[in-house]
C-alpha positions as CSV (number, residue, x, y, z in Angstrom):
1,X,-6.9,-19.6,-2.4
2,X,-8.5,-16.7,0.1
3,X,-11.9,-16.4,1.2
4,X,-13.4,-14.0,-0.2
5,X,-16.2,-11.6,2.3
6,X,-18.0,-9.0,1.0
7,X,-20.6,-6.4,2.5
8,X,-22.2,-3.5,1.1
9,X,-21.3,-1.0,3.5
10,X,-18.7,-1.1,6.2
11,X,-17.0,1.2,8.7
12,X,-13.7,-0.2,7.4
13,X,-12.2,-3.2,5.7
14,X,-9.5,-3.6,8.3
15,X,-12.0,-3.3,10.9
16,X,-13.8,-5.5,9.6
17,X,-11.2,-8.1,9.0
18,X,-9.6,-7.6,12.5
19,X,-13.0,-8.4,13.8
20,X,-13.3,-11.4,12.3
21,X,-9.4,-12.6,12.6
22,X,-10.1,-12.6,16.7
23,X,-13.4,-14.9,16.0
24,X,-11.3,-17.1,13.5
25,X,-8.3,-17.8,16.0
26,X,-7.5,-21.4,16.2
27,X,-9.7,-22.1,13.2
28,X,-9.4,-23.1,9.9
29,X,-9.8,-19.6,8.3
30,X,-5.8,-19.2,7.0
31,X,-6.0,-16.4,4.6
32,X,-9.3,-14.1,3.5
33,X,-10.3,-11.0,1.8
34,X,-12.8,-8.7,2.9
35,X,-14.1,-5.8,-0.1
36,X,-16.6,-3.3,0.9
37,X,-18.8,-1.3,-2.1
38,X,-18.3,2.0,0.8
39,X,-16.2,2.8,4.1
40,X,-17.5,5.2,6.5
41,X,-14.4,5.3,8.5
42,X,-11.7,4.4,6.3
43,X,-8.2,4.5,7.8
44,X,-5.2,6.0,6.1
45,X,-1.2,6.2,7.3
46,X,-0.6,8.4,10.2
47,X,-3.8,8.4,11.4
48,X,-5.4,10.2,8.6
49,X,-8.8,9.8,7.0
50,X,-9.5,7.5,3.8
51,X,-11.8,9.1,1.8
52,X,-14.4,6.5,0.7
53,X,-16.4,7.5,-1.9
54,X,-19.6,4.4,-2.4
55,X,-19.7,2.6,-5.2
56,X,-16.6,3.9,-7.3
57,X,-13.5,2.4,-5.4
58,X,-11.8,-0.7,-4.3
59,X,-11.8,-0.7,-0.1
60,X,-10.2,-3.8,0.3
61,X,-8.3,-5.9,3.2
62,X,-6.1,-9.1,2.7
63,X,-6.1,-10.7,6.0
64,X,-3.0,-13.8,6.6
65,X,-3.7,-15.5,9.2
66,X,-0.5,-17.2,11.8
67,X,1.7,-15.9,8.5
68,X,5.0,-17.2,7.8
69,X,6.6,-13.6,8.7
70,X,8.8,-13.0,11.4
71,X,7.8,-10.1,13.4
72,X,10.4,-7.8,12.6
73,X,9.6,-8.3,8.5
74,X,6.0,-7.7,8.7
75,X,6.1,-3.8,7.8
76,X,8.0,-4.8,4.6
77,X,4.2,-6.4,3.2
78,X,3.2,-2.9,2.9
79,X,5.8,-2.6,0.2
80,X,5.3,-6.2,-1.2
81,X,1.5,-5.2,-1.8
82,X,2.5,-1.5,-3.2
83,X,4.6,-3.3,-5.8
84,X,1.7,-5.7,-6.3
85,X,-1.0,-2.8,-6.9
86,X,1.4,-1.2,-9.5
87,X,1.3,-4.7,-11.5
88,X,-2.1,-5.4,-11.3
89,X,-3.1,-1.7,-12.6
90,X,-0.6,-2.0,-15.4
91,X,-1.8,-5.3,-16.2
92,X,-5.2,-4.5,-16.1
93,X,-5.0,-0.8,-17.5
94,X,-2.0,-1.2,-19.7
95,X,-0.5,2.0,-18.1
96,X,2.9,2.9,-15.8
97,X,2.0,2.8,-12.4
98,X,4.8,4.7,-10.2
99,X,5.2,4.2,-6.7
100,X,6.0,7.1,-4.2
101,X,7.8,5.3,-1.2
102,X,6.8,3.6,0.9
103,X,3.7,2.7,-0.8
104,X,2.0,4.9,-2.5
105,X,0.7,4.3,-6.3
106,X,0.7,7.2,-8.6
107,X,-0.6,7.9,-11.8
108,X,0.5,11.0,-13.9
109,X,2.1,12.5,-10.1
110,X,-1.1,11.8,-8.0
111,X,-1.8,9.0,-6.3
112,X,-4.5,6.5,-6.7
113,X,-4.2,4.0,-4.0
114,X,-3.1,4.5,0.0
115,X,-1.8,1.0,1.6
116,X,-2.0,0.2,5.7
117,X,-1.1,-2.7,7.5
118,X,-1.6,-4.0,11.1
119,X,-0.5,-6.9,12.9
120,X,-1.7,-8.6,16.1
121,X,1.2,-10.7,17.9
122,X,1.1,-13.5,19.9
123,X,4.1,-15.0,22.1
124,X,6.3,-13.2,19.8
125,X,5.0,-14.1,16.5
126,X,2.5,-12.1,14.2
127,X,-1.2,-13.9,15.2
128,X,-2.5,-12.2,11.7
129,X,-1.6,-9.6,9.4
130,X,-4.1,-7.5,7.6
131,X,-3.0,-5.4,4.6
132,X,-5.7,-2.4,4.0
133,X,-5.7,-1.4,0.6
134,X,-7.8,1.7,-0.9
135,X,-7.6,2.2,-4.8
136,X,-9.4,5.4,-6.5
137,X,-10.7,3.5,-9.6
138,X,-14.0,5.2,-11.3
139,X,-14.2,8.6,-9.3
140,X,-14.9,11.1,-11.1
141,X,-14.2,14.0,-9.0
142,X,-12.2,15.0,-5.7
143,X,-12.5,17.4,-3.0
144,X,-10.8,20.7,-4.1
145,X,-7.8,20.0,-1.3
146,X,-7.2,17.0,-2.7
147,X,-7.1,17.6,-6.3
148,X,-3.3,18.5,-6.7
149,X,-2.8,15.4,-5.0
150,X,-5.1,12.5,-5.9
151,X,-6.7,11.2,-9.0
152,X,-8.3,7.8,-10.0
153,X,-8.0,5.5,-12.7
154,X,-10.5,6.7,-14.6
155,X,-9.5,10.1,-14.1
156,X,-6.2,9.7,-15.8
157,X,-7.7,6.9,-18.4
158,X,-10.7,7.8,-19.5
159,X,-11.8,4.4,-18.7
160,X,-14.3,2.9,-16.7
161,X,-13.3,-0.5,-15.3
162,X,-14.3,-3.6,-13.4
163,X,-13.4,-3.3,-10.0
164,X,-13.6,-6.8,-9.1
165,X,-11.1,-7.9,-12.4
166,X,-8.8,-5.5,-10.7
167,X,-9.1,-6.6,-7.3
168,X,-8.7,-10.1,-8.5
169,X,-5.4,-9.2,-10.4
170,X,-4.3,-7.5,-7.3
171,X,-5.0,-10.5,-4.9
172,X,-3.0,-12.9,-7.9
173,X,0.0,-9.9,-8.0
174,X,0.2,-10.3,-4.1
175,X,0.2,-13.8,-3.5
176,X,3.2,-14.0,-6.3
177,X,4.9,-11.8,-4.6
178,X,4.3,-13.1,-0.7
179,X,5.7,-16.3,-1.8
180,X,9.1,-14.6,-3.2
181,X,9.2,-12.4,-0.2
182,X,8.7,-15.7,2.2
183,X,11.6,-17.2,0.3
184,X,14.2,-15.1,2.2
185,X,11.6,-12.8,4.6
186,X,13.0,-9.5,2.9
187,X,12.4,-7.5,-0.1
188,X,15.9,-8.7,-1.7
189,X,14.1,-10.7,-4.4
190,X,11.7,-7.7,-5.3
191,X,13.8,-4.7,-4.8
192,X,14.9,-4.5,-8.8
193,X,10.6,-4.4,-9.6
194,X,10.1,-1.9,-6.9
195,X,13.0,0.5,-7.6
196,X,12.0,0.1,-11.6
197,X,8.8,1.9,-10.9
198,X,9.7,4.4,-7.5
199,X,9.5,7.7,-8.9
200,X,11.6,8.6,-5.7
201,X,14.6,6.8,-7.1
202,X,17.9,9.6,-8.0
203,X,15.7,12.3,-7.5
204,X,15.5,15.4,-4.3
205,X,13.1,14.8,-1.6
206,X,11.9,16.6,1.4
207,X,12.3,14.6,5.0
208,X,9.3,16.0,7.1
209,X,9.9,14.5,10.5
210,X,7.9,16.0,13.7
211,X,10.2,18.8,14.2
212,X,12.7,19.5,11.0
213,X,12.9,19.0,7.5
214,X,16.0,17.9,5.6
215,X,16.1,17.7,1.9
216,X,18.1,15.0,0.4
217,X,18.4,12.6,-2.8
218,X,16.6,9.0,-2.8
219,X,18.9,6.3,-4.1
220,X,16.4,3.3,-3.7
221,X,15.6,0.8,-1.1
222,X,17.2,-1.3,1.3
223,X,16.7,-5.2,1.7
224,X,13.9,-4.6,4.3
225,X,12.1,-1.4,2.8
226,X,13.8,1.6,4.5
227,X,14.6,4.3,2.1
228,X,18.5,5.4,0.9
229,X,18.9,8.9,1.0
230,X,22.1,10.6,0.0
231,X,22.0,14.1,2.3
232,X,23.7,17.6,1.1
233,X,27.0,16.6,2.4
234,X,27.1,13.3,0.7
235,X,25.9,11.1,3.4
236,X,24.1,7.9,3.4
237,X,21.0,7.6,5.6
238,X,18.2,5.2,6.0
239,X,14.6,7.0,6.6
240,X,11.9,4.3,8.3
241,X,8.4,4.8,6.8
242,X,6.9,4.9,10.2
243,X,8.6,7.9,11.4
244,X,8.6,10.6,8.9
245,X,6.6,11.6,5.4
246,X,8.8,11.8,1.7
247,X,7.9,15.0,-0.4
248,X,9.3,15.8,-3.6
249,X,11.0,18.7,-3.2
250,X,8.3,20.9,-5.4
251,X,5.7,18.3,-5.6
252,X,3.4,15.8,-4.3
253,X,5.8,13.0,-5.8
C-alpha cells in the first residue's frame, strides 16, 4: 500500500514528488502518491504546458521508489499506467475509454488525461520512478484552442464524479498491472488490453518528427511499447514515443 501526500496547491505533482524522493533516499518510504487540488506549473510530454484548472481535476504523481524495473523498461510504465487510467474510468464511469498511443486517454476523440514519467538512476539502476498523471474530470469548459482537442469526463458524461474514488481506482488498476508487467519487465502480458482499446490500431496516422512527416497505418504495439506502423510501400517500422508525435490523419485521434 502507497503513501498517500496531499497539498492544496502545488507547482507540480512530479515536482513535488521528485523533491521528496531525494529526501526519502535510503529510507523506508518504498512507494507514495502525491495529489494536488491545483498545479501552477504542470508539466506535459515534450515540454508542453499542463493546463491545471483548481479544484476540478485529478494532478496526480505515483512515485516507486528503488523499483524493480530495469532501466531500459522504465518508459514502458507510461503505457502500463495509460492502460490503467482507461480501466479505472470505465470502471468508475461505465464508459469506453480509448487510448491514443503512447498514452493518451480519449473520450468521444478528445483526450481526457496526459501521462509523464521521469526517472532518477543510480549506478545503472532506476533510484525512483515517478509517473505524472493529469485527468480532466469535472471541467466544464476549455480554452477555445483546445476545444477540438480536449474534453473531461463530465464533459462527455454529464456526470459529476468523486475525484478521489477515481484516483483510488486508478492507483488499484496500476498496481495490478505493475505486478504483471514486473513478471517479465515488458508489456507482453498487457499488450492484448492495450491494443483492445488504442484507437490507433489498423487505422492511418500522421508521423510528425522534427523535420518530415510520413503517413502510415498503426498495426499495434510491440513487447516494449514502440508502435507498428505499416508505411505506403508496405513496410514495417517501429516509431519510439520519445521522438516524434502520432496524428490521425484528419484528426486529433
Amino acid at each position: 500500500m502507497e503513501k498517500i501526500f496531499w497539498k492544496s496547491s502545488v507547482d507540480s505533482t512530479l515536482i513535488w514528488a521528485k523533491e521528496e524522493a531525494k529526501k526519502s533516499v535510503g529510507k523506508e518510504l518504498d512507494r507514495a502518491l502525491f495529489v494536488a487540488d491545483e498545479q501552477t506549473a504542470g508539466k506535459g510530454r515534450l515540454g508542453r504546458v499542463w493546463t491545471s484548472v483548481p479544484g476540478e481535476n485529478i494532478y496526480m504523481t505515483l512515485l516507486l521508489m528503488r523499483p524493480e524495473v530495469r532501466i531500459e523498461n522504465a518508459s514502458s510504465l507510461t503505457l502500463v499506467m495509460g492502460l490503467s487510467v482507461a480501466e479505472a474510468v470505465e470502471g468508475v464511469v461505465g464508459v469506453t475509454a480509448g487510448i491514443k498511443w503512447p498514452n493518451d486517454i480519449v473520450l468521444s476523440g478528445k483526450k481526457i488525461c496526459g501521462i509523464l514519467t521521469e526517472m532518477q538512476i543510480k549506478e545503472q539502476k532506476p533510484e525512483f520512478i515517478m509517473i505524472g498523471v493529469g485527468i480532466n474530470v469535472n471541467q466544464k469548459e476549455f480554452q477555445e484552442e483546445l476545444r477540438d482537442k480536449a474534453t473531461s469526463v463530465f464533459l462527455e458524461t454529464g456526470r459529476e464524479l468523486s475525484r478521489e474514488n477515481l484516483i483510488e481506482k486508478v492507483a488499484e488498476c496500476f498496481w495490478k498491472n505493475y505486478d504483471i508487467f514486473l513478471k517479465t519487465q515488458d508489456l507482453s502480458l498487457l499488450k492484448e488490453d492495450y491494443e483492445k482499446r488504442l484507437l490507433n490500431k489498423n487505422q492511418q496516422v500522421r508521423i510528425l518528427e522534427k523535420a518530415t512527416e510520413t503517413i502510415g497505418t498503426a498495426r499495434g504495439i510491440t513487447d516494449t511499447g514502440e508502435l507498428f506502423v505499416e508505411d505506403l510501400k508496405g513496410e514495417m517500422r517501429k516509431v519510439f514515443s520519445g521522438e516524434v508525435s502520432v496524428r490521425g490523419l484528419y484528426s486529433y485521434v
